[in-house]
MARTI-775388 format. One line per 4 residues: number of its first residue (from 1); their letters; for each residue x, y, z of C-alpha. Coordinates in pm, whole numbers, plus 50000, padded with zeros to 5 digits. Each point is the difference from the previous one (the first is absolute). Layout:
NUM	a	X:Y:Z; ...
END
This chain:
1	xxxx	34129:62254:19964; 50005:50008:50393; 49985:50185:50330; 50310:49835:50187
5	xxxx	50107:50060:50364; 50243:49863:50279; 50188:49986:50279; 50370:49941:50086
9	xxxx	50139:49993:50349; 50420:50085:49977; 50054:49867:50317; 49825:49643:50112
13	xxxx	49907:49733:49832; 49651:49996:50097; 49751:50007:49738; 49794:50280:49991
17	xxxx	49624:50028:50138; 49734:49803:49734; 49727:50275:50131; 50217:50314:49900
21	xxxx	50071:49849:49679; 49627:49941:49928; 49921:50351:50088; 50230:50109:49771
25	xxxx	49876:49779:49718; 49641:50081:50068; 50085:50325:49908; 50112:49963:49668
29	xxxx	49657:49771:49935; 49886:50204:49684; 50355:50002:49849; 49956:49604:49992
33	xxxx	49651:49819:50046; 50118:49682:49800; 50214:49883:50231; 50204:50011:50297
37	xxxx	50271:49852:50197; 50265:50022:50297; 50356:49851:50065; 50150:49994:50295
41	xxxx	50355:49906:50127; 50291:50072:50208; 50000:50382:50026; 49763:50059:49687
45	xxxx	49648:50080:49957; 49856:50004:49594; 49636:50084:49943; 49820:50050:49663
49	xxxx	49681:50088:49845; 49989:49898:49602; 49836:50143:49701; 50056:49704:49747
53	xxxx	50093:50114:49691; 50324:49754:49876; 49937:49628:50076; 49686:49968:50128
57	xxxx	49989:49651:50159; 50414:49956:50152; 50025:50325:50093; 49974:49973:50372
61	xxxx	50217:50272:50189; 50211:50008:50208; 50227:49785:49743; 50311:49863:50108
65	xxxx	50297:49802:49771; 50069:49612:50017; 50110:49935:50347; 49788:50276:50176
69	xxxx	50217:50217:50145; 49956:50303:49796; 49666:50186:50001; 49815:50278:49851
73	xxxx	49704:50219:49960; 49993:50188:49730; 49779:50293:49821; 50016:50061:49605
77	xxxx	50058:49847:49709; 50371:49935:49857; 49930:49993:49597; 50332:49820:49888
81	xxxx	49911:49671:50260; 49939:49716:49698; 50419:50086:49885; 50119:50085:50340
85	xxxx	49850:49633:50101; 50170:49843:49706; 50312:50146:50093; 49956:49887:50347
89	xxxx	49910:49638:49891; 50311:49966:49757; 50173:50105:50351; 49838:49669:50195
93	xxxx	49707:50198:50185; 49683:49767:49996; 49678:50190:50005; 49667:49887:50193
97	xxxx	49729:50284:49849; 50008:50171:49711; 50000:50355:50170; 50242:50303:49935
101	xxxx	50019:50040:50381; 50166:49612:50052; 50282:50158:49712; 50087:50280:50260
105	xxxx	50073:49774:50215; 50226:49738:49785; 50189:50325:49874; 50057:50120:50329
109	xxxx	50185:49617:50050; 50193:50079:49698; 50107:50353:49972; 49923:50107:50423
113	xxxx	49889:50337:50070; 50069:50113:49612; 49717:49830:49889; 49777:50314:50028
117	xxxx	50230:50109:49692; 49865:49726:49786; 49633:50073:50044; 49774:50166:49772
121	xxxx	49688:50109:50081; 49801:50216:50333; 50117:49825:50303; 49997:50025:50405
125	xxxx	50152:49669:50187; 50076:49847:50317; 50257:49716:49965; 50156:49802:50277
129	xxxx	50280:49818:50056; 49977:49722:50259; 50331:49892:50030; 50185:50293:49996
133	xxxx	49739:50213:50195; 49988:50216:49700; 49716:50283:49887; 49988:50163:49691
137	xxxx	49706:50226:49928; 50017:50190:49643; 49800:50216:49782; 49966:50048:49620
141	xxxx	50185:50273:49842; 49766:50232:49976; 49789:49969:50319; 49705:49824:49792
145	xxxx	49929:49775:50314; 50042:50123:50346; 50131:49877:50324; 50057:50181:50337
149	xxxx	50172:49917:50276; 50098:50056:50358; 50289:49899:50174; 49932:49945:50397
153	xxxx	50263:49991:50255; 49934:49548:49952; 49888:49971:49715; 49898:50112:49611
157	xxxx	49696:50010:49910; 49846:50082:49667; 49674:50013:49757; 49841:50105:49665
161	xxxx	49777:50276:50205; 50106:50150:50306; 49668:49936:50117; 50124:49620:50089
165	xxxx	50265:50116:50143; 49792:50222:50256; 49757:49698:50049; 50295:49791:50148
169	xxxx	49988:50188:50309; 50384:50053:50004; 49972:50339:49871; 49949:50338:50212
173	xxxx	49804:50208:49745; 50181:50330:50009; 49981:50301:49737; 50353:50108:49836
177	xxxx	49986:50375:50010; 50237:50029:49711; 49795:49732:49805; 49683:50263:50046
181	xxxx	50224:50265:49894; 50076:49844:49692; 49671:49892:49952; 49895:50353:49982
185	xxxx	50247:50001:49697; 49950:49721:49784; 49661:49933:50082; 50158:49655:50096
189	xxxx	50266:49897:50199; 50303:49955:49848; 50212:49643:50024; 50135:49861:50187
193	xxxx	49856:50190:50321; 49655:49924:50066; 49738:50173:50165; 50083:49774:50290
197	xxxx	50302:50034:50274; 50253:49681:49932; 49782:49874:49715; 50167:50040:49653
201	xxxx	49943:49942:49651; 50275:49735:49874; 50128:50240:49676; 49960:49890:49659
205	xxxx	50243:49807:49843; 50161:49928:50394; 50020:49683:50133; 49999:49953:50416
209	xxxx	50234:49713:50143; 50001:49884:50313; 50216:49729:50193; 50114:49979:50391
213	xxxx	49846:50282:50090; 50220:50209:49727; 49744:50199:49750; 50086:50166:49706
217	xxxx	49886:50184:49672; 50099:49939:49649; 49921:50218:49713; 49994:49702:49684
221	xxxx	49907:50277:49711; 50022:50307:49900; 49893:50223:49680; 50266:50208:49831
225	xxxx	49902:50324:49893; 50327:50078:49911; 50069:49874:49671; 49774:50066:49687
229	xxxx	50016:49786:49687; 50069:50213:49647; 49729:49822:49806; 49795:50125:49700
233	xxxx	49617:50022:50066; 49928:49726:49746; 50246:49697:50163; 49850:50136:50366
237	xxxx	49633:49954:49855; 50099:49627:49897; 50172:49938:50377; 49771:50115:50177
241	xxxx	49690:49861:49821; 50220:49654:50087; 50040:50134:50322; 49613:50025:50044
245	xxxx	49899:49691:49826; 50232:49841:50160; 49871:50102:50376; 49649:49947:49885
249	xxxx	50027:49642:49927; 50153:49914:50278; 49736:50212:50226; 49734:49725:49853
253	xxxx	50115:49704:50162; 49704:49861:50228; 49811:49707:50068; 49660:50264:50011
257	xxxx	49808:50253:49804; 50157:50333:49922; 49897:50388:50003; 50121:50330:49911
261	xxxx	49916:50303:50164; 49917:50240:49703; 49968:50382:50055; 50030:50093:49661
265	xxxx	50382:50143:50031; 50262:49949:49831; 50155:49733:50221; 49711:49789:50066
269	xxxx	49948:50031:49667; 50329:49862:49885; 49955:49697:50224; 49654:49921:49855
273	xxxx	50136:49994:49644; 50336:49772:50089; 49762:49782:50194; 49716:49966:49741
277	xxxx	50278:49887:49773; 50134:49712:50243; 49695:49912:50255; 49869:49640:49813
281	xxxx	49664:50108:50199; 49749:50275:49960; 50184:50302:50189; 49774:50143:50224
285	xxxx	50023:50344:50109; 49907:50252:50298; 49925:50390:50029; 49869:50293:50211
289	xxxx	49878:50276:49941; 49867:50304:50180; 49718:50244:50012; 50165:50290:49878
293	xxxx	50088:49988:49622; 50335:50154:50062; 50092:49718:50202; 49844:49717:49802
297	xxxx	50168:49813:49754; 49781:49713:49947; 49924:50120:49688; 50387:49968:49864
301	xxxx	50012:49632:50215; 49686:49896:49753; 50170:50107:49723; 50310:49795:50045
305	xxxx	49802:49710:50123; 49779:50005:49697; 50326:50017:49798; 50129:49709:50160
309	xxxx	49703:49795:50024; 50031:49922:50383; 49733:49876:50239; 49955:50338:50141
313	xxxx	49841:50148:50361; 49992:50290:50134; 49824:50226:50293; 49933:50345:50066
317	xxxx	50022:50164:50366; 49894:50282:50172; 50103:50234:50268; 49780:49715:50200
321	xxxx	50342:49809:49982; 50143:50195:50323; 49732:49820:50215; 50271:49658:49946
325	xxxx	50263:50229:50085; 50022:49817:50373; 49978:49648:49843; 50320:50083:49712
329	xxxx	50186:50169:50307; 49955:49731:50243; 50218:49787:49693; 50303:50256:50041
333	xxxx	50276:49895:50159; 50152:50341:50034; 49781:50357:49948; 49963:50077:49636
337	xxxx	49849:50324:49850; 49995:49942:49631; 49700:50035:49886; 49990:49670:49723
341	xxxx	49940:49809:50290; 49647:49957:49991; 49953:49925:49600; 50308:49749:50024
345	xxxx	49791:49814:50335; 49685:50032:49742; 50169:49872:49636; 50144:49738:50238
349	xxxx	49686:49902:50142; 49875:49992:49631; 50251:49798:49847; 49972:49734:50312
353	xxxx	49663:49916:49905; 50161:49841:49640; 50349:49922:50038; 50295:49949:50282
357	xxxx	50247:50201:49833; 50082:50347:49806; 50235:50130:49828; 50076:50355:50069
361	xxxx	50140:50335:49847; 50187:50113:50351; 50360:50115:49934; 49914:50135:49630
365	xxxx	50033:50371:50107; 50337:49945:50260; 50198:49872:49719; 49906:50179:49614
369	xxxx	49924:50329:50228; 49605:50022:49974; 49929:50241:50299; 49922:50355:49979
373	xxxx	50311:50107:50152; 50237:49795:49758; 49940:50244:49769; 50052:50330:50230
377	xxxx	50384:49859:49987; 49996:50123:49617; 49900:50334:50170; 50264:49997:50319
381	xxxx	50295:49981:49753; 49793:50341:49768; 49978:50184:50331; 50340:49972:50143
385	xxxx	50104:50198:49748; 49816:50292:50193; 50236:50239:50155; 49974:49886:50400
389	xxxx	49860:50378:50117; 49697:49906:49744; 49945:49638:50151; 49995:50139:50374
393	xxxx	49757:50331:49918; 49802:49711:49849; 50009:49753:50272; 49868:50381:50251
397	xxxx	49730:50013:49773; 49869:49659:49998; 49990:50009:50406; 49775:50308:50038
401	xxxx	49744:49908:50205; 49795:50239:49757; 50076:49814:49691; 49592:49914:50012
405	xxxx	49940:49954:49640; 50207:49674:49996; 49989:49908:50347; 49602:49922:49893
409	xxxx	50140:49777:49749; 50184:49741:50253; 50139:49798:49733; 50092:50289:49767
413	xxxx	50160:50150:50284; 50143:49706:50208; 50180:49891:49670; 50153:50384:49930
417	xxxx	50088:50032:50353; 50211:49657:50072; 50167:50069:49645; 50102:50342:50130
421	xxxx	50136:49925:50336; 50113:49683:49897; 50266:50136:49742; 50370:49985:50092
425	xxxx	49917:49724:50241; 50208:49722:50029; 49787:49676:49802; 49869:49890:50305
429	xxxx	49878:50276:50138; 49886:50138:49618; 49759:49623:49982; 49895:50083:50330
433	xxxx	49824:50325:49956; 49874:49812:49649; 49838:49725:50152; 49867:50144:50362
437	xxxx	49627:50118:50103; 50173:50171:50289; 50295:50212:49923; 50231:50082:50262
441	xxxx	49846:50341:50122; 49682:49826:50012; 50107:49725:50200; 50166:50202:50214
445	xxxx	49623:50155:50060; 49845:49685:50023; 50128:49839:50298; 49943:50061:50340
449	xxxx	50299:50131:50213; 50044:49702:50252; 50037:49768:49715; 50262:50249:49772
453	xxxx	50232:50018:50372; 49952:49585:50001; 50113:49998:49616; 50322:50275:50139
457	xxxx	50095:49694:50248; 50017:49753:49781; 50386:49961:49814; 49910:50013:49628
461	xxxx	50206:49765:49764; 49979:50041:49632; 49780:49689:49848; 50300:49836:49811
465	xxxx	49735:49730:49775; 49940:50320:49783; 50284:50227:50085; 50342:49943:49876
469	xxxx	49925:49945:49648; 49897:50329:49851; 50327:50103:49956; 50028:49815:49722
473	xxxx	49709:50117:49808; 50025:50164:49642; 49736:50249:50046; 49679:50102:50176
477	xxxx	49758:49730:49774; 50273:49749:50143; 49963:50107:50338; 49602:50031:49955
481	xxxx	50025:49596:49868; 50261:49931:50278; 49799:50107:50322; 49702:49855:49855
485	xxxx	50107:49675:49957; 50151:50023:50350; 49740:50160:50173; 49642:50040:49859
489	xxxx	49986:49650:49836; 50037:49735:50278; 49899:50236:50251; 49697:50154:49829
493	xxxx	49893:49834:49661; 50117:49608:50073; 49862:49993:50356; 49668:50176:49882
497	xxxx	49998:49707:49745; 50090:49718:50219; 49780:50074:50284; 49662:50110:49788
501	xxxx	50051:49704:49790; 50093:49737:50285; 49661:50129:50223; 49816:49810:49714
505	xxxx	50205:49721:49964; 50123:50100:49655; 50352:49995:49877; 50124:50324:49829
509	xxxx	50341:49958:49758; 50129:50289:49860; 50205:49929:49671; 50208:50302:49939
513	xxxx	50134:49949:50333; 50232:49684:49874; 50335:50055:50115; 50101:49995:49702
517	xxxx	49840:50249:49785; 50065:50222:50325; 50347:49963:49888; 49996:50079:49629
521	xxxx	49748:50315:50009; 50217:50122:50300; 50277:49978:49757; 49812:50197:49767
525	xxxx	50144:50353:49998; 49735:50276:50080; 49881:50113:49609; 49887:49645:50004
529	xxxx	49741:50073:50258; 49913:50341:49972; 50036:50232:49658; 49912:50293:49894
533	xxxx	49729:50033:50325; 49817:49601:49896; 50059:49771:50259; 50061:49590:49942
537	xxxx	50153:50116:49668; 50133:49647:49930; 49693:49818:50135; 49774:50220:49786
541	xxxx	50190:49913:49714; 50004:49636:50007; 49593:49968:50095; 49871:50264:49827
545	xxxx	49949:49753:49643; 49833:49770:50264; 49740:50219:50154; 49725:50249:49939
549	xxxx	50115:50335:49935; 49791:50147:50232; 50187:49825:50256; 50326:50152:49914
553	xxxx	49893:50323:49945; 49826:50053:50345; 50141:50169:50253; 50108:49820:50332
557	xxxx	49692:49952:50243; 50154:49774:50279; 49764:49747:50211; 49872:50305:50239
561	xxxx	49640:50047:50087; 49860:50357:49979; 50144:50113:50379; 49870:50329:49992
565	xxxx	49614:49905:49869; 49981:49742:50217; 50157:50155:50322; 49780:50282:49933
569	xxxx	49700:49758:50004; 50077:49828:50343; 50207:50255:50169; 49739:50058:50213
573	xxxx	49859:49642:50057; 50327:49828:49989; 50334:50213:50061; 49901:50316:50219
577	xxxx	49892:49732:50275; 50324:49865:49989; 50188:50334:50000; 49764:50126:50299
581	xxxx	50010:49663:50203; 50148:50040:50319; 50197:49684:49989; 50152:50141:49702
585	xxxx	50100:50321:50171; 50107:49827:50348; 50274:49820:49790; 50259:50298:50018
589	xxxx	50161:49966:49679; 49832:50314:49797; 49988:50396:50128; 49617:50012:49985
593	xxxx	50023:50380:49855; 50140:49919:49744; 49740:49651:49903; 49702:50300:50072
597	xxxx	50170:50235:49757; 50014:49732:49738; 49625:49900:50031; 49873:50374:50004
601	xxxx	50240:50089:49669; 49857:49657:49847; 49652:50051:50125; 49984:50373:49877
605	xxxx	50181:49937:49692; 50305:50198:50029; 50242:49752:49982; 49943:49644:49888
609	xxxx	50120:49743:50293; 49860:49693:49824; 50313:49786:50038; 50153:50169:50316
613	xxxx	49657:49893:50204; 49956:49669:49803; 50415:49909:50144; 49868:50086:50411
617	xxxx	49691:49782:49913; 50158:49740:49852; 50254:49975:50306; 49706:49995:50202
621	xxxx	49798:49759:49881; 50345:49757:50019; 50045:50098:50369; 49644:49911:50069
625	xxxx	49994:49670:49776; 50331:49850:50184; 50141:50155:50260; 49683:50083:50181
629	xxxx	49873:49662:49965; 50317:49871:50165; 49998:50216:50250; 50300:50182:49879
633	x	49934:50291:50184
END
């Protein structure tokens, strides 16, 4: 595990400048305090910071093959190295460490740019060709490990955080209106845009070439959603629990101690009982918890740690937690508003103090449909059947400005209201008004009239990474799973878990994210996933004999702290400051009406604003930790 970063100049030979590389490495310090190094040759410019994990002693990046002339830097781990290497060594390739990032590069000698197709595992890499004045960045198929780039009228240049790509000093920092926009949709911005002009995400499962000056993208993978297996529940149980076993036992390969963050869900859960079967060392384990009993499950985490005998820790945090807000934004590379944030930068900070690694229940919910709104698909297909007059007097109702009784209840109400206006949608625009804080009347409130006639100027071109596939899709559980996996899992879940984990130096692998089981439960068909209203049918099925039944019987809690207690608590202290500041207000983007009305309804009670206000704060708390600092503006 790495922070890797470097320059390529398409059009001299020159080497690039040693004091904008370090810059660049410097920034990715915490991702790598065991060691560093640079390589620099005709045109190319490698820098790495290294987390040692895999060959502890060799392991010296950047690595290059027998004669020199190919380098790379790479961040990850690639679980299927030890037969990959044998393969390679049957071919001729001699081997100088003992490192899955030196089998990269021999399989890059052997196969060329379709090596990326033979890896298994979370990866981001930099690989260069000398010879043939080749690049070839890529990125694991699921966006595990990130990389962003810029290309510059001379040259590419490219990093694990786009803070290292700022601190080369090549980069104007300019705001993408359209990025903000979107923002204000997702709560993150969605690949491969960043919030950045002419910096982008390189996509998952896309590989970037580049070779006299001539730069191109490659999609390498793809999931199909189109074809279902007809399989009987009790040969899928015995596939998938393979599947799973399978993933997990490759997820343990290390050269140091291992974790698992345990919330006391089902999928942490799972992981904790297929490692305490396979780890030959005491498996120690990490929770959070909260100080509102709705929110904390450290109770259900004891229980399956006492069940499993693990070396167990665990903390509990308070509303006192939003005081580190600045330090766990400052680690972003891109604004972020979901909330699990700041107990994934404190489990992290936990765990670093034992191990260097954790295993990880991220991806669970995007593929066996765990999330709230899987299961409103069962209820989309029911209320089509609803004569269309019905639906629409429905949809009037729900936007009376009078509706007060549920308008109190924000979640009661938000969830009625997008399911309403949301129906007869295409499935884009249906997940959309699912997933948003902001829906599209209230955006239209919330920004400021300068910056909606900049957003007018601007030509607006569908985002083809997660457009294009949807029609396709079986149903609206499929297209919930689909846009998910697209969208809210490398842009949201994956990067949350990369960068909270990285600003400790930890390592976080996430085992139902192997590309393969991806690619069997995505074959699953949809009864598999979600049944008569329980979600993770299959999952359930196969782990229930393994765990505590109070486990499976729980409902869904999700890694959130309690928003509203705790906003509540420092809204005064903490977020109103914010919201009043006049740097905030001098910025342009929001109608300041509108940010007044929200405070007053949220202050008073009327209406409850909790995540609305927490989105502006959280975008301006990233302004003030980056681009201020850099004098961005």
């Amino acid at each position: 595990m790495c922070g890797i970063c470097g320059i390529v100049n398409l059009q001299e030979d020159a080497s690039p400048s040693m004091e904008v590389l370090e810059r660049m490495k410097g920034a990715l310090a915490h991702r790598g305090p065991d060691d560093e190094g640079i390589y620099l040759g005709k045109r190319i410019g490698l820098a790495t910071r290294r987390l040692s994990i895999i060959d502890l002693i060799s392991g010296h990046q950047p690595i290059h093959n027998e004669d020199k002339s190919i380098w790379i830097v790479f961040n990850g781990e690639i679980y299927n190295y030890k037969e990959l290497r044998v393969t390679l060594e049957n071919q001729g390739h001699h081997f100088y460490t003992h490192t899955d990032t030196e089998v990269i590069v021999h399989a890059y000698e052997q196969f060329g740019k379709g090596c990326v197709s033979k890896l298994r595992g979370m990866f981001a890499f930099a690989l260069w060709d000398e010879k043939r004045h080749f690049l070839l960045l890529a990125r694991d198929r699921l966006g595990i490990k990130p990389l962003y780039y810029a290309i510059l009228e001379d040259k590419i240049i490219f990093a694990s955080e786009t803070q290292a790509l700022y601190q080369s000093g090549l980069i104007k920092l300019e705001l993408s209106p359209v990025s903000i926009d979107q923002f204000f949709s997702f709560s993150y911005v969605p690949g491969p845009q960043t919030i950045f002009q002419g910096i982008q995400k390189l996509s998952p499962a896309h590989i970037l070439i580049s070779q006299d000056g001539k730069i191109d993208l490659e999609e390498y993978w793809r999931l199909d959603y189109s074809t279902k297996l007809n399989i009987s529940d009790g040969e899928c149980s015995h596939r998938l629990l393979e599947q799973l076993e399978e993933s997990i036992s490759l997820h343990l390969v290390s050269d140091v101690p291992i974790g698992v963050f345990l919330s006391g869900g089902i999928d942490s859960s799972t992981i904790t009982n297929l490692v305490s079967t396979r780890y030959s060392k005491s498996v120690k384990t990490f929770s959070l918890g909260f100080d509102d009993e709705k929110f904390n499950e450290l109770k259900y985490a004891r229980l399956v740690a006492e069940h499993f005998k693990t070396e167990h820790y665990e903390e509990l945090i308070t509303a006192k937690a939003i005081d580190s807000l600045p330090e766990i934004v400052s680690r972003l590379s891109e604004p972020l508003a979901d909330l699990s944030i700041i107990p994934t930068y404190f489990i992290a900070k936990l765990a670093h103090t034992q191990v260097k690694v954790v295993l990880s229940g991220e991806g669970g919910d995007e593929i066996f449909a765990g999330y709230s709104w899987h299961k409103v698909s069962s209820l989309e297909r029911f209320y089509q059947r609803f004569p269309l007059r019905t639906r629409q007097s429905l949809a009037e109702i729900i936007r009376n400005k009078d509706f007060e009784a549920l308008r109190r209840n924000s979640s009661l109400y938000r969830r009625l209201r997008n399911f309403l206006l949301s129906n007869g949608l295409p499935f884009f625009g249906h997940y959309l008004w699912r997933i948003s804080y902001f829906n599209p009347e209230q955006k239209q409130r919330l920004f400021s009239e300068d910056f909606k006639n900049s957003l007018k100027k601007i030509k607006r071109e569908e985002n083809n990474c997660f457009l294009g596939g949807e029609n396709k899709l079986e149903d609206f559980l499929t297209a919930m799973l689909y846009f998910d996996t697209k969208l809210f899992l490398p842009n949201d879940l994956l990067a949350k878990m990369d960068q909270m984990t990285m600003a400790h130096s930890l390592e976080g692998r996430v085992p139902f994210l192997d590309h393969k089981l991806v690619e069997f439960v995505t074959s699953l068909p949809s009864t598999m996933k979600l049944r008569e209203g329980k979600s993770k049918y299959i999952l359930k099925k196969i782990i229930s004999p393994c765990l505590p039944q109070e486990i499976i019987a729980k409902p869904k809690q999700g890694f959130m702290p309690p928003v509203k207690k705790w906003m509540r608590e420092r809204f005064d202290d903490f977020f109103l400051p914010l919201l009043n500041d006049t740097k905030t207000q001098s910025r342009g983007y929001f109608n300041q009406l509108f940010i007044k009305e929200m405070i007053n309804d949220y202050k008073s009670g009327q209406i409850d604003y909790s995540y609305q206000l927490w989105t502006i704060v959280a975008f301006e708390l990233w302004l003030r930790m980056h681009l201020d600092k850099q004098g961005g503006f």
